[in-house]
N, C-alpha and C positions, 0 to 999 in steps of 0.2 A: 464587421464584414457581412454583407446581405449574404443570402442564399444563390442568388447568382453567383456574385464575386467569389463564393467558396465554390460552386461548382467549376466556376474558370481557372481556377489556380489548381483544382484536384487534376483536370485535363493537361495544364502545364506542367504538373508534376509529375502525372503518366508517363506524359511525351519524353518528358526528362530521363527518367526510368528508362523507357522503351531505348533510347538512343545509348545506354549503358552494356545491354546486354545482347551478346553477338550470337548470331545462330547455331557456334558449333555447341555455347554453353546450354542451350536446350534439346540440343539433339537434332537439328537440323540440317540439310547438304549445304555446303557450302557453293554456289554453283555461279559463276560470271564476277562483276565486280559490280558493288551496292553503291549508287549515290549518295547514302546517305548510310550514315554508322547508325550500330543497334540491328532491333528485327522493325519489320514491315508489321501495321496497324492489322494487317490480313492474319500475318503471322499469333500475331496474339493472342486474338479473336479465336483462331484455328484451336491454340493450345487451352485456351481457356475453355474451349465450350462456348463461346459465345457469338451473337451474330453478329459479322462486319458491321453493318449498320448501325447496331446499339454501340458496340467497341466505339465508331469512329463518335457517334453524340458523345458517349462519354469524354472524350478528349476535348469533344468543341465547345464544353463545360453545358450540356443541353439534356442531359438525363438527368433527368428532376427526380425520379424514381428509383434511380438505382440500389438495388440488394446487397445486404450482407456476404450475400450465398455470392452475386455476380464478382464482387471485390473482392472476398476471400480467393476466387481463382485469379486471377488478374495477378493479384499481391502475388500468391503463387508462381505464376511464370514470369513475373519479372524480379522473381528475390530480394521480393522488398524483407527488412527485418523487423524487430520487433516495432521503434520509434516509426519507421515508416509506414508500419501497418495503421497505427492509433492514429499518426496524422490523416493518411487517408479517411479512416474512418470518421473523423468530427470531421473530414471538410465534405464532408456526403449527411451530415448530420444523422449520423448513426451511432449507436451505443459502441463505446469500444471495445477493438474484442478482446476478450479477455481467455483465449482458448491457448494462447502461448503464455509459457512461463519463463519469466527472465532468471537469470541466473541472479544470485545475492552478492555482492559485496563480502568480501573477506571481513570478518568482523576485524581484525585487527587496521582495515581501512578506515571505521566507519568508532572506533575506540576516541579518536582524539576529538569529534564532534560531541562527546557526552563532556566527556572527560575535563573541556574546557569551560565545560559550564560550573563547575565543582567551584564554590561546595553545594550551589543548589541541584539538588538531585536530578537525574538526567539520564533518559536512555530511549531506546529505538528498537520498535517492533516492529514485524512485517504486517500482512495484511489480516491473517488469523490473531494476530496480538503474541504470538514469539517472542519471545525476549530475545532480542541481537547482540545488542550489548548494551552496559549500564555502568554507569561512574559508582564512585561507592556511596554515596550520600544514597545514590537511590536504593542503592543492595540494603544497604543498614535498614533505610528507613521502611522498607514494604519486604524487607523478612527474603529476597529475592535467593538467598543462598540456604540449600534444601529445601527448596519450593518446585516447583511442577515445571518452569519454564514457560510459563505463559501467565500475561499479566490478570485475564479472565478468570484462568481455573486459579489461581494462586487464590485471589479473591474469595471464589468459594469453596477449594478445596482446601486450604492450606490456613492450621489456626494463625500461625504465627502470623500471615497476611494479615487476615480476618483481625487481631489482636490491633493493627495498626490502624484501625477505623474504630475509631468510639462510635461514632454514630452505623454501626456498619447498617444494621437491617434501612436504616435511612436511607443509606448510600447503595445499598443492591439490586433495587429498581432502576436506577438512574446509572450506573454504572450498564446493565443491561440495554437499555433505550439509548444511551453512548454507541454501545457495539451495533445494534439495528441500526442504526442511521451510518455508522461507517461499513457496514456489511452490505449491506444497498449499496455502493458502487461496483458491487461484484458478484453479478445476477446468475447464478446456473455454477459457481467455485466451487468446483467438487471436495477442494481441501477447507474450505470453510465450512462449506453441507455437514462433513463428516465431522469436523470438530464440534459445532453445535450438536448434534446429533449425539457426540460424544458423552458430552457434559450435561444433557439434559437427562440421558442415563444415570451418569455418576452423583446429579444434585437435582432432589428436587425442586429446592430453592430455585436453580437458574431455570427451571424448564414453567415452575408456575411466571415466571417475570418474562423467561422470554415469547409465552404466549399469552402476554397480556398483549404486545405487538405494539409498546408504547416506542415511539424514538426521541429523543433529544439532540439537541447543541453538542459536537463532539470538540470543538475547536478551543475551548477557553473555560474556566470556573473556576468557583472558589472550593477546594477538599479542607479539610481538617484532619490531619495523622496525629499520630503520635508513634512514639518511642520510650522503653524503659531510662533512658538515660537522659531525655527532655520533656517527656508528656505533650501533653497536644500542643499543637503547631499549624498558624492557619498559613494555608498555602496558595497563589494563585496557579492553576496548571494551565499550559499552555500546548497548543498542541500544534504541530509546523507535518506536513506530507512534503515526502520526495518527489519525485516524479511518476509518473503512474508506470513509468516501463520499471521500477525498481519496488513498487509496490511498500515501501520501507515510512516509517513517521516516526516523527522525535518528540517527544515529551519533554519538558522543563515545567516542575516548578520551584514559583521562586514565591518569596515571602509576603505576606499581606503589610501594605504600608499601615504602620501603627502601631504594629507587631512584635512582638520580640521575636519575632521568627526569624529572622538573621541572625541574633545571637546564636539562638538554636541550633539552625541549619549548620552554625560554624564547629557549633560546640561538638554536634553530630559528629562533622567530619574531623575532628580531631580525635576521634577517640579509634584506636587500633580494633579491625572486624572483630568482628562479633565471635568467629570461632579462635581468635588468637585471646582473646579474653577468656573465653570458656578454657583455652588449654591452659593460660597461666592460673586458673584459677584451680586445675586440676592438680 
């Protein structure tokens, strides 16, 4: 879709919008009877802050130039919500905004997505890298139980993580310039800020890699784990995003064709967790 054809559909969408919302819902008199349902193009304009005449190009798909700053009010008085806000935004070709936070999925909605990928390990973090939830192939195999809850600091704060990368100082660069390249779609996240910010406190490891300012391919690769109860295991990871209003992505990996890693991964998941062993063995 050209840049026109997006500014003409953002104008239809408006209009659409605008013909949704009745004047008592903004606070306006109710006064004689409207030709036409919704508020008046005047109306909008009025409550946005903005002038009729730019209001009315934006509709006729003819503001080339329109602002983040003009659409945030707009979005505003006609209660657009989250989805509606981000469509706007790309059909204006602008960064989307990321100034609302969606609410998360019940982890107990988002269980049977991991869960069905078992026995190859499998789970969903949000946009800081939170652990959402994980199938148990993946708990076993990245130490995920008594770990920090988050797949980054686990990495370098947490031995038993750490223990599941033979090649770890290989893999700490790269795992780093992973998170830079997925961290770039969320320019000014105060709750990202803060977590890096966090962690380059707590490790100096991640704060020399994270400013070396390398970024990588976050979508696909080959890791190498291991486990006390298989030894290394080559793996391909795969990486799938939700929708940007849910901020959420799914991990799967699954075995290297050639590999014994299916045995493996199987052999993994048959064995009862980790602390149900320690307590029989107690």
């Amino acid at each position: 879709m050209s840049q026109s054809q997006q500014l003409k559909e953002l104008g239809k969408f408006l209009i659409a919008r605008r013909a949704e919302i009745t004047p008592a819902e903004v606070g306006l008199p109710v006064a004689g009877v409207r030709r036409t349902p919704g508020l008046r193009r005047e109306e909008v304009a009025l409550l946005a802050g903005v002038g009729v005449s730019w209001y009315t190009w934006i509709e006729q798909g003819r503001a080339e130039n329109v602002s983040a700053e003009v659409l945030g009010s707009i979005s505003r008085v006609l209660n657009l919500d989250y989805t509606q806000r981000q469509y706007v935004w790309r059909l204006a070709d602008l960064r989307p905004d990321q100034n609302v936070a969606p609410a998360t999925p019940d982890a107990g909605v988002l269980q049977p997505y991991v869960d069905n990928w078992s026995p190859s390990p499998a789970y969903i973090t949000d946009r800081v890298w939170d652990i959402t939830v994980a199938n148990r192939s993946a708990r076993e195999l990245l130490a995920m139980d008594g770990g920090t809850g988050n797949i980054l600091r686990d990495f370098f704060l947490h031995p038993k993580t750490r223990d599941a990368y033979p090649s770890w100082e290989q893999e700490a660069p790269t795992l780093v310039a992973r998170f830079r390249s997925h961290a770039a779609q969320y320019p000014g996240d105060p709750l990202l800020a803060s977590g890096i910010e966090r962690l380059c406190a707590e490790s100096p490891e991640f704060a020399d890699h994270w400013f070396a300012l390398d970024v990588r391919e976050d979508a696909c690769g080959v890791d190498i784990l291991q486990h006390p109860l298989t030894g290394p295991i080559s793996l391909k990871r795969t990486t799938l995003d939700f929708t940007a209003r849910l901020g959420l992505r799914l991990t799967v990996f699954f075995p290297v064709p050639g590999t014994s890693g299916r045995q493996l991964i199987e052999k993994l998941a048959a064995e009862p967790p980790t602390e149900s062993r320690h307590q029989s063995a107690a």
